[in-house]
N, CA, C and O atoms as a GROMACS GRO file, in nm:
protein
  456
    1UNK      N    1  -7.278  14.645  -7.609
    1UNK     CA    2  -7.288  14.616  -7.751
    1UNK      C    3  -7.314  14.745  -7.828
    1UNK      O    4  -7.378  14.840  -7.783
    2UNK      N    5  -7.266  14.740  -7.929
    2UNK     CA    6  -7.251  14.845  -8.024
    2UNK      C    7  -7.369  14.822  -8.124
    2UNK      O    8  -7.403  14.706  -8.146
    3UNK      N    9  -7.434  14.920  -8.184
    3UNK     CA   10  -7.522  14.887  -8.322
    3UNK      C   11  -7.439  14.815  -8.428
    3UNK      O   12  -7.322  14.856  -8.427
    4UNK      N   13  -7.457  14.743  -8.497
    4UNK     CA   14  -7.432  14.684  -8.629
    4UNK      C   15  -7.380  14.794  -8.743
    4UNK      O   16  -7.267  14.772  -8.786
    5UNK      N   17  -7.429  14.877  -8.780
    5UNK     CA   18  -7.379  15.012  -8.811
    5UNK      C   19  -7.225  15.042  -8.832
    5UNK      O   20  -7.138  15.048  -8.918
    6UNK      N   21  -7.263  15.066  -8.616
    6UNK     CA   22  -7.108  15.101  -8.638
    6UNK      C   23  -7.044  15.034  -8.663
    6UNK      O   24  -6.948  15.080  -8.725
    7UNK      N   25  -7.045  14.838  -8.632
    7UNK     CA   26  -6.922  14.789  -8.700
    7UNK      C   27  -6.915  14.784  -8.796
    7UNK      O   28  -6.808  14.791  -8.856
    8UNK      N   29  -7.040  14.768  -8.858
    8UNK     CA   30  -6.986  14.748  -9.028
    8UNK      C   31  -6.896  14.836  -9.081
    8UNK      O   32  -6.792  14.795  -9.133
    9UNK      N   33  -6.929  14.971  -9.073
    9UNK     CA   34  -6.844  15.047  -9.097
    9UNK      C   35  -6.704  15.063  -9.010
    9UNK      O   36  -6.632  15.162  -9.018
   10UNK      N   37  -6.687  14.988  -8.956
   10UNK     CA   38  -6.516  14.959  -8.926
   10UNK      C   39  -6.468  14.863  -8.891
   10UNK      O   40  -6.365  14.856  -8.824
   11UNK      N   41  -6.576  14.715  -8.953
   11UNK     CA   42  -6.475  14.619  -8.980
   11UNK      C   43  -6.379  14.609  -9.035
   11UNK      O   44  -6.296  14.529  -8.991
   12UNK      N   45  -6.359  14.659  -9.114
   12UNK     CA   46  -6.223  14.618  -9.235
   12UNK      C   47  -6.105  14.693  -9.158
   12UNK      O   48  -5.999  14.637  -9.129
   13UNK      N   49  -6.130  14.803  -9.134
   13UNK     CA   50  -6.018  14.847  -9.019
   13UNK      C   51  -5.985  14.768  -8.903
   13UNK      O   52  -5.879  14.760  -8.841
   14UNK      N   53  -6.110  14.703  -8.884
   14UNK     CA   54  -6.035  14.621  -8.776
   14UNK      C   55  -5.926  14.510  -8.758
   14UNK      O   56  -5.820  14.497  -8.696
   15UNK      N   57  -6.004  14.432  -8.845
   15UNK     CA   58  -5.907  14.346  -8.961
   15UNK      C   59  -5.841  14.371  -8.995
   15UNK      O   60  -5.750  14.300  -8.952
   16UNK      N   61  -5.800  14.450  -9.071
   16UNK     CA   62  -5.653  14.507  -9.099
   16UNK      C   63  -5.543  14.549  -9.015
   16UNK      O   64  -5.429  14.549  -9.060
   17UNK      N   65  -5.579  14.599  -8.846
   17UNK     CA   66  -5.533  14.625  -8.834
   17UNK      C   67  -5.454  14.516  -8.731
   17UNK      O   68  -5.339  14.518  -8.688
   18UNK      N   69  -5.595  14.392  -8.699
   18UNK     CA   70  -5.529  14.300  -8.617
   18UNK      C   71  -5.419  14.210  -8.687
   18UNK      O   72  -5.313  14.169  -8.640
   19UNK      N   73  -5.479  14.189  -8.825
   19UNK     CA   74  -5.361  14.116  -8.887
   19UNK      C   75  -5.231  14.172  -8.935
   19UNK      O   76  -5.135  14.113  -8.983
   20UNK      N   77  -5.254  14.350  -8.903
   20UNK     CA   78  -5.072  14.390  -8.939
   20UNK      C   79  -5.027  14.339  -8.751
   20UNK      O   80  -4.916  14.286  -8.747
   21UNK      N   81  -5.073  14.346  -8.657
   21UNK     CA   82  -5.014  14.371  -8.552
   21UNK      C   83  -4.976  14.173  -8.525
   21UNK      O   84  -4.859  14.146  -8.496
   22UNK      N   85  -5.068  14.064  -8.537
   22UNK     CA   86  -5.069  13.949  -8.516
   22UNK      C   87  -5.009  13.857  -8.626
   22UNK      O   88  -4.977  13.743  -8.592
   23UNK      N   89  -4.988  13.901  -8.772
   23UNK     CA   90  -4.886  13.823  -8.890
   23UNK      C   91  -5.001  13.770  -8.913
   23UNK      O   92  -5.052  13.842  -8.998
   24UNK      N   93  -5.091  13.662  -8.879
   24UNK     CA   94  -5.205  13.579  -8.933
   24UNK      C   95  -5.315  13.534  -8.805
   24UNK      O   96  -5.312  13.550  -8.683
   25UNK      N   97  -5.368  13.498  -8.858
   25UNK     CA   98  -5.498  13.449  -8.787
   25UNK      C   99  -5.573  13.369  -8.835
   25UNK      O  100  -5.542  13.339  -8.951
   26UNK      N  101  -5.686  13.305  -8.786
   26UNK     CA  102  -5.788  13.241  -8.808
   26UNK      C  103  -5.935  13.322  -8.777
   26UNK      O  104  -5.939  13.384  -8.671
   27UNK      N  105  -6.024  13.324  -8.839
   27UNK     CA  106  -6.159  13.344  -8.847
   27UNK      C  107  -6.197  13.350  -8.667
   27UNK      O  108  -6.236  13.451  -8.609
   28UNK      N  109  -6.178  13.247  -8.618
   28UNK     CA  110  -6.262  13.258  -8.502
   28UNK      C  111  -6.167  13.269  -8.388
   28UNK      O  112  -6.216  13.263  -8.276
   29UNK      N  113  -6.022  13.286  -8.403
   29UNK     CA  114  -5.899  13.367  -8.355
   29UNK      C  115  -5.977  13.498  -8.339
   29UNK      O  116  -5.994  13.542  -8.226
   30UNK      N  117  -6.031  13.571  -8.461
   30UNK     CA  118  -6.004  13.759  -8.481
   30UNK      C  119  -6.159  13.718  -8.342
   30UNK      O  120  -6.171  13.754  -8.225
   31UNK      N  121  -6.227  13.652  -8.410
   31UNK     CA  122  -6.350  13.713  -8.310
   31UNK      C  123  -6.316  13.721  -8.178
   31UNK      O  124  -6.345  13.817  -8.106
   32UNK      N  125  -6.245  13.607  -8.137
   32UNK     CA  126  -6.223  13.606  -7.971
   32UNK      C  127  -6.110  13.722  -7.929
   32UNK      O  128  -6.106  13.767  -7.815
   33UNK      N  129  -6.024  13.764  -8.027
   33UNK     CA  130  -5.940  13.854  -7.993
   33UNK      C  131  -6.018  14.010  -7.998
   33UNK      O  132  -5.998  14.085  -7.903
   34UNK      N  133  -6.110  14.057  -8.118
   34UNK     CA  134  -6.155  14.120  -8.061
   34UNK      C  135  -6.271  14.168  -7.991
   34UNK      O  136  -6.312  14.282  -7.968
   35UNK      N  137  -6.330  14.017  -7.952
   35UNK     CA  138  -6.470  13.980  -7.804
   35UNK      C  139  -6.313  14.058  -7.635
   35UNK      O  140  -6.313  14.146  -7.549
   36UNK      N  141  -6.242  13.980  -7.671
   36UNK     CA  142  -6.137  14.046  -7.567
   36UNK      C  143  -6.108  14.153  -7.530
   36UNK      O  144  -6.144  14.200  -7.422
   37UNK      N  145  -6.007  14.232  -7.647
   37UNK     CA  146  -5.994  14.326  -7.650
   37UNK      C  147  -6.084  14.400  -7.619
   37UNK      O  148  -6.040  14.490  -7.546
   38UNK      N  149  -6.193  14.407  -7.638
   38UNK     CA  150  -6.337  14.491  -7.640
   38UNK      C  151  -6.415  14.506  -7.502
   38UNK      O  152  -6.504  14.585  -7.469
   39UNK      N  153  -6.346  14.390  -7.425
   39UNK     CA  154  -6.422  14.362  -7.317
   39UNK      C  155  -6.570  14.335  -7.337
   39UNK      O  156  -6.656  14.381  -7.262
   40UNK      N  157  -6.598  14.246  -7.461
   40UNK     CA  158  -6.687  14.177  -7.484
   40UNK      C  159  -6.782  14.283  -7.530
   40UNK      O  160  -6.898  14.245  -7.544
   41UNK      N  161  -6.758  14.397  -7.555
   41UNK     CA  162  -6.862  14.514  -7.626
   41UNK      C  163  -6.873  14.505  -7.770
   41UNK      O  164  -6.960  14.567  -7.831
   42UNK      N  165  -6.788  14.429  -7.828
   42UNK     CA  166  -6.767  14.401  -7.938
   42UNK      C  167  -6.772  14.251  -8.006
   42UNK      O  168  -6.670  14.183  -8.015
   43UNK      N  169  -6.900  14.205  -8.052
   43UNK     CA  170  -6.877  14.093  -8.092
   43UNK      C  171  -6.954  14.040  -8.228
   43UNK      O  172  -7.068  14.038  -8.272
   44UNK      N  173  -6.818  13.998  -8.270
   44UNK     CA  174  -6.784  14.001  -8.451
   44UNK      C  175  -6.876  13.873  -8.478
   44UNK      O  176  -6.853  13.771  -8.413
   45UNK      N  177  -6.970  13.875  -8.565
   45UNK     CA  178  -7.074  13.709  -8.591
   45UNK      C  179  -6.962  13.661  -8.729
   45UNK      O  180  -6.886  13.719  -8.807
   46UNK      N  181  -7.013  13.505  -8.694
   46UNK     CA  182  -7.013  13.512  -8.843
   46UNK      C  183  -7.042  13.551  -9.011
   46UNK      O  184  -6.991  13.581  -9.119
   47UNK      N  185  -7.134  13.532  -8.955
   47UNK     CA  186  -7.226  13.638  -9.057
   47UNK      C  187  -7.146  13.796  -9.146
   47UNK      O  188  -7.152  13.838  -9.262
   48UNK      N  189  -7.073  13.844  -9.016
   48UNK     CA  190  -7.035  13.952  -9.085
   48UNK      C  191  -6.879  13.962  -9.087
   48UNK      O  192  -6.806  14.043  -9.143
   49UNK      N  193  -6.842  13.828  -8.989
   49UNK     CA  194  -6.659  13.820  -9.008
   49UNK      C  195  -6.673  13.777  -9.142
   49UNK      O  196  -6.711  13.866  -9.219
   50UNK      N  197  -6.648  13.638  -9.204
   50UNK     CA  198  -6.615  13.595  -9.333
   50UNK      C  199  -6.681  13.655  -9.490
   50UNK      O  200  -6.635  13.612  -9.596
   51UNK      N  201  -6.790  13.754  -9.489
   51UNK     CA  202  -6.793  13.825  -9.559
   51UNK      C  203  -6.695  13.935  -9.606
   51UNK      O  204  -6.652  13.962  -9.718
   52UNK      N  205  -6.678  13.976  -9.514
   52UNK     CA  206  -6.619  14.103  -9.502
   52UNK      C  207  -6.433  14.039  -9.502
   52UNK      O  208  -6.355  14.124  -9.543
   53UNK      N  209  -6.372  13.911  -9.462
   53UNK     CA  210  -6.243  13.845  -9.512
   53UNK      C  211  -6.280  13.815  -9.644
   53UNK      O  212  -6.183  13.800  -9.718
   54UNK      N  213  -6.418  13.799  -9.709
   54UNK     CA  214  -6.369  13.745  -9.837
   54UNK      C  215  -6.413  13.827  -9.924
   54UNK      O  216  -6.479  13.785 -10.019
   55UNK      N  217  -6.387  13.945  -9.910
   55UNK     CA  218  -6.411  14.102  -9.944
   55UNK      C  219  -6.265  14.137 -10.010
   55UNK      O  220  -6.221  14.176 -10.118
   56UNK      N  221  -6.214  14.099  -9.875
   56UNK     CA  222  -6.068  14.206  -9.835
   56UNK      C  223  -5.964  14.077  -9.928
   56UNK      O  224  -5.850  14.100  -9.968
   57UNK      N  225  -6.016  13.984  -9.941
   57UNK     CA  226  -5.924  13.848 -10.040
   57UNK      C  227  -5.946  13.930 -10.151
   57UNK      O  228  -5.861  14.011 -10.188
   58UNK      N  229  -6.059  13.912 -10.210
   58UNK     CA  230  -6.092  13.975 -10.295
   58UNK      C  231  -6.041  14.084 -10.383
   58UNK      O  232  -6.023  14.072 -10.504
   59UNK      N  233  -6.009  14.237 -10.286
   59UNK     CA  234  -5.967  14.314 -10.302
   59UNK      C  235  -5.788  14.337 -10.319
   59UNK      O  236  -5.727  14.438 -10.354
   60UNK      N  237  -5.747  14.233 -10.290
   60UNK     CA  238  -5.588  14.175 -10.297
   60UNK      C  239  -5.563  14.233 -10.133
   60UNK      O  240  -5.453  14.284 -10.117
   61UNK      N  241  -5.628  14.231 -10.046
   61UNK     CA  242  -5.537  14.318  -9.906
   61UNK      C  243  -5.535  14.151  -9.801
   61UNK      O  244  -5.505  14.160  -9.682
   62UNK      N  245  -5.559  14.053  -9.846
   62UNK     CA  246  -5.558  13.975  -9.787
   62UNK      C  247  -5.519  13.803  -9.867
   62UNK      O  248  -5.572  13.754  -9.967
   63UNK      N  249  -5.445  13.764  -9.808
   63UNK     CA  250  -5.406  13.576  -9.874
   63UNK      C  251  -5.454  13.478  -9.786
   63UNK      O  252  -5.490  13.515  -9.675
   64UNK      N  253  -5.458  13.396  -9.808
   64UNK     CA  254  -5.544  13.334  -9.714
   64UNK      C  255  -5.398  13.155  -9.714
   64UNK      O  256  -5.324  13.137  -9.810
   65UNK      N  257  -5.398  13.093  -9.631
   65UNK     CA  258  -5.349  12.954  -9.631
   65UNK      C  259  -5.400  12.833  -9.495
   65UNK      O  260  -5.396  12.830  -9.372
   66UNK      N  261  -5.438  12.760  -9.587
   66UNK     CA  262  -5.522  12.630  -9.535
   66UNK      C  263  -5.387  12.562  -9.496
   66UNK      O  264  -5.298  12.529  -9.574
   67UNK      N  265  -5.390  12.542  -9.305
   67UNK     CA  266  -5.338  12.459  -9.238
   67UNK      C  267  -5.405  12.305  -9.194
   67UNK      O  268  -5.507  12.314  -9.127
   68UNK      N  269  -5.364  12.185  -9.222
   68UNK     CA  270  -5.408  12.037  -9.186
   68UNK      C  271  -5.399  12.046  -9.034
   68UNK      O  272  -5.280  12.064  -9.008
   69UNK      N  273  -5.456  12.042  -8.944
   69UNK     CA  274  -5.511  11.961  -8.806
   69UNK      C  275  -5.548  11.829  -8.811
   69UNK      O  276  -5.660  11.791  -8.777
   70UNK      N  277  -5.445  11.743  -8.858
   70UNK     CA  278  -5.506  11.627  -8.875
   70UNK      C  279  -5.639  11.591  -9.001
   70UNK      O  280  -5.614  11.573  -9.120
   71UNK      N  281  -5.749  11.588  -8.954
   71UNK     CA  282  -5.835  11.592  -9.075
   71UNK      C  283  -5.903  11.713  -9.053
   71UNK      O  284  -6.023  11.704  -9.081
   72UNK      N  285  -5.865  11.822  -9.012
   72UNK     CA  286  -5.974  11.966  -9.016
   72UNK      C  287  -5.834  12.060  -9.060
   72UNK      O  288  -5.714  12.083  -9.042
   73UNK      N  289  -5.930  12.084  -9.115
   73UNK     CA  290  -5.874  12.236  -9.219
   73UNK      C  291  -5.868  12.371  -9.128
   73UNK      O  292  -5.956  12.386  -9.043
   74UNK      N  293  -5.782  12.456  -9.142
   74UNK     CA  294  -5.817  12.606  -9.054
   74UNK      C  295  -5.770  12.685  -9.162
   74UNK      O  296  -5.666  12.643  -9.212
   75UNK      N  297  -5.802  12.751  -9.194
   75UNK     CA  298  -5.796  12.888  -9.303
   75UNK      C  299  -5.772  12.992  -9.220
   75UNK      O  300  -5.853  13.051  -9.149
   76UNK      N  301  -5.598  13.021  -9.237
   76UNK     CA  302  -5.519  13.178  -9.164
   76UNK      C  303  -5.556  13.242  -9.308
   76UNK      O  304  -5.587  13.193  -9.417
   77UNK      N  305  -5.535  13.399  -9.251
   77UNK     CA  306  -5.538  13.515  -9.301
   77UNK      C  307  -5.445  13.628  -9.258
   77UNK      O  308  -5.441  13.684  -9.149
   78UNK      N  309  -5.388  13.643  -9.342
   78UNK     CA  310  -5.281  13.797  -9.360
   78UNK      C  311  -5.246  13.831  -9.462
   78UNK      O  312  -5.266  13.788  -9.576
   79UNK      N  313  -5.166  13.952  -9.403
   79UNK     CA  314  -5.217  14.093  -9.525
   79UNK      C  315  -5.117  14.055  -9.645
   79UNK      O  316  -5.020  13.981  -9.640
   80UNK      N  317  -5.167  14.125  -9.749
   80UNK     CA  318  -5.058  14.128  -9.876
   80UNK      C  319  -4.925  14.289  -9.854
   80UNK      O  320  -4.888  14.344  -9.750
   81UNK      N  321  -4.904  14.305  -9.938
   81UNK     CA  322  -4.805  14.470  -9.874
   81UNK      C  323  -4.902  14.558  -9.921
   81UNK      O  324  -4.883  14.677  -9.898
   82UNK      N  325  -5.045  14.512 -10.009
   82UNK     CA  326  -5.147  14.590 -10.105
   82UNK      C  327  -5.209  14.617  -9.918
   82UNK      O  328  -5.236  14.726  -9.868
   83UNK      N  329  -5.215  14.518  -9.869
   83UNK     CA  330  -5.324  14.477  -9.705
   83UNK      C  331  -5.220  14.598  -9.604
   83UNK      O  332  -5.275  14.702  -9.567
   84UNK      N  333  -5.116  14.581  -9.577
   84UNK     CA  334  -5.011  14.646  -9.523
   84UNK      C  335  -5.069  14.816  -9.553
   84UNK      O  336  -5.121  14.905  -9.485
   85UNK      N  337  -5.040  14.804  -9.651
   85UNK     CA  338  -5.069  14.962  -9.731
   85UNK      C  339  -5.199  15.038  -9.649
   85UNK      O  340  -5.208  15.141  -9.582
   86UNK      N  341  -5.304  14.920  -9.692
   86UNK     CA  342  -5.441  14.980  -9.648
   86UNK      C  343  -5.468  14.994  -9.500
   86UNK      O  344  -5.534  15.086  -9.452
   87UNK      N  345  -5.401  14.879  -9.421
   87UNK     CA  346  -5.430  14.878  -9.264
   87UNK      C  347  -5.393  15.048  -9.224
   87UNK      O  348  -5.474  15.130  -9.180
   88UNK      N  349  -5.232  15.073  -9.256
   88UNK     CA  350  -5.191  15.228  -9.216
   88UNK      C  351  -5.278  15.351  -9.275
   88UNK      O  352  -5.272  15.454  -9.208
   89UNK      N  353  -5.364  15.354  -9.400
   89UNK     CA  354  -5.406  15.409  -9.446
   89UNK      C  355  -5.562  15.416  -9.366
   89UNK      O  356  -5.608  15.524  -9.328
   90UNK      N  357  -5.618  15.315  -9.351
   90UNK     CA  358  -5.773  15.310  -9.325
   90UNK      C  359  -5.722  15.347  -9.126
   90UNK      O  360  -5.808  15.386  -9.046
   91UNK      N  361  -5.595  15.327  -9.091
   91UNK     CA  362  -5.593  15.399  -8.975
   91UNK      C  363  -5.584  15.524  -8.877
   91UNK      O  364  -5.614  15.550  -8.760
   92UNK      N  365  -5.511  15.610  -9.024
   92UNK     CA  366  -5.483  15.751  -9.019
   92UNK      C  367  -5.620  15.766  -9.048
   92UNK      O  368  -5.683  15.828  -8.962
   93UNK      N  369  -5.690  15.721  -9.156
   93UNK     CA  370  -5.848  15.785  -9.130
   93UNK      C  371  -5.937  15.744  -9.052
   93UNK      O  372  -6.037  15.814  -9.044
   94UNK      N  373  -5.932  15.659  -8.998
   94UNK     CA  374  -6.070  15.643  -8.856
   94UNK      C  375  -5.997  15.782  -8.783
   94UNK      O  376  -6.058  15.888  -8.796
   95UNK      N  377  -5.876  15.783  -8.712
   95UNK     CA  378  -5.835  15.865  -8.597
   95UNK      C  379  -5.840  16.004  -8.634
   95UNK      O  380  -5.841  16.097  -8.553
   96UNK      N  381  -5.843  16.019  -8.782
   96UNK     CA  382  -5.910  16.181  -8.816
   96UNK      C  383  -6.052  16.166  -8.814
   96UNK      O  384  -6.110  16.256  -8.754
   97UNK      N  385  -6.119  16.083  -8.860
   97UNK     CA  386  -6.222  16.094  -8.888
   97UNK      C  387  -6.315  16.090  -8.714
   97UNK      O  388  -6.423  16.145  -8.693
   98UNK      N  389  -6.241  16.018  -8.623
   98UNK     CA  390  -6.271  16.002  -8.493
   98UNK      C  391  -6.258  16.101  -8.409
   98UNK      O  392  -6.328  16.126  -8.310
   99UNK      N  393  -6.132  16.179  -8.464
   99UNK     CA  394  -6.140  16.330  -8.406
   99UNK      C  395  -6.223  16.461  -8.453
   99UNK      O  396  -6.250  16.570  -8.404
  100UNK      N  397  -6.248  16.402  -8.558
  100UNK     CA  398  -6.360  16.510  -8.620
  100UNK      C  399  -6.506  16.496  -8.560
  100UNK      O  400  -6.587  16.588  -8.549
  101UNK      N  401  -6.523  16.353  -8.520
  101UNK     CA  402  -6.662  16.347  -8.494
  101UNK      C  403  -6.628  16.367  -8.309
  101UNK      O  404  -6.721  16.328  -8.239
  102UNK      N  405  -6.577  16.392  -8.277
  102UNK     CA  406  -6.555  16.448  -8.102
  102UNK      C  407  -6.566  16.567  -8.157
  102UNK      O  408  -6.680  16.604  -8.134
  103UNK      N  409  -6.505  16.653  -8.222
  103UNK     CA  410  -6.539  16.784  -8.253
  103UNK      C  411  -6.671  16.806  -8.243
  103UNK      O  412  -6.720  16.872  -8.151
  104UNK      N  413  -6.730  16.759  -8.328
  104UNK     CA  414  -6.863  16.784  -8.333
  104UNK      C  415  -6.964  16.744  -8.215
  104UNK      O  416  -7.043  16.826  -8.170
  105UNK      N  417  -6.958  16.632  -8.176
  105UNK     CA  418  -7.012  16.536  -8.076
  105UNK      C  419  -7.003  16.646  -7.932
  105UNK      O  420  -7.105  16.678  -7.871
  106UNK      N  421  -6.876  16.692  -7.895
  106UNK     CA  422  -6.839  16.744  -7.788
  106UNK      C  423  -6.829  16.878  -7.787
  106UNK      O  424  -6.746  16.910  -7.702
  107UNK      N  425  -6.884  16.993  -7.856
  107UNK     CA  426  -6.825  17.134  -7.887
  107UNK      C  427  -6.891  17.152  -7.801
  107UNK      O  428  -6.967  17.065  -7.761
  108UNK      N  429  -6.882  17.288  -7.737
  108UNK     CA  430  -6.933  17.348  -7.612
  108UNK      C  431  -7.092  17.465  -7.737
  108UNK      O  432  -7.211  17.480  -7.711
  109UNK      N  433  -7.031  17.505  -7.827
  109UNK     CA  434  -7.104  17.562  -7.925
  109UNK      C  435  -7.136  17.508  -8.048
  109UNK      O  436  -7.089  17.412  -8.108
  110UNK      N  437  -7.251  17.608  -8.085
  110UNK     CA  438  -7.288  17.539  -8.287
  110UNK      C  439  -7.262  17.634  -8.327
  110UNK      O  440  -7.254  17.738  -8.263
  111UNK      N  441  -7.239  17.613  -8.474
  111UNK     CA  442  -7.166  17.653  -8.533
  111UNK      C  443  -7.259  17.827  -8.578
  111UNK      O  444  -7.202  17.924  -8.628
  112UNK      N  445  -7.398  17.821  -8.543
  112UNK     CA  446  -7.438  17.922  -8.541
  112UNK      C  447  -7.440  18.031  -8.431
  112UNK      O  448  -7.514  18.129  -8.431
  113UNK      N  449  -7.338  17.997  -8.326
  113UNK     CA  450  -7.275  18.103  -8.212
  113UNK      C  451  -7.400  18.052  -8.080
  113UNK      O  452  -7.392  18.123  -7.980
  114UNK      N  453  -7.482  17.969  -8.074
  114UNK     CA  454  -7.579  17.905  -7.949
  114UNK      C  455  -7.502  17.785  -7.896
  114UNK      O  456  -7.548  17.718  -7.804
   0.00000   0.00000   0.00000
């Protein structure tokens, strides 16, 4: 398990990036996909999944459509081309921003020559 921290700060990337790769989803779809993916190091609560979808609605990067199961409702989620836009964008910056912090994390030296 990861601190809270770090996901917060890269939920929305995550999200974004499962719903450019999957077309739509459901709420408790993303968690198990990425409890999976993660090999269970990663696990999304409620608490901080549907905040953070009704953030990204909010923000236009996400539409949402209510499917009937008979008498239960499921609320999918995918991106707008505004959502599209941001997934590629918020991805080029984790992987700089991820290589910057190995820079630092991993240098053999500081920056004051010790």
């Amino acid at each position: 398990m990861f601190s809270k921290e770090l996901l917060k700060g890269t939920l929305k990337t995550i999200i974004l990036k499962l719903l450019e790769e999957k077309g739509r989803m459901y709420g408790y779809e993303i968690t198990q996909h990425v409890k999976s993916l993660s090999d269970g190091k990663l696990i999304l609560t409620e608490g901080a999944l549907y905040p953070t979808l009704h953030k990204l609605e909010s923000e236009g990067l996400l539409k949402t459509e209510k499917i009937f199961l008979g008498k239960r409702a499921r609320k999918y989620y995918s991106l707008t081309p505004a959502g599209n836009k941001a997934s590629i964008s918020r991805l080029k910056e984790f992987r700089e921003f991820s290589a910057a912090m190995h820079m630092i994390l991993f240098s053999k030296t500081n920056p004051d020559g010790h």
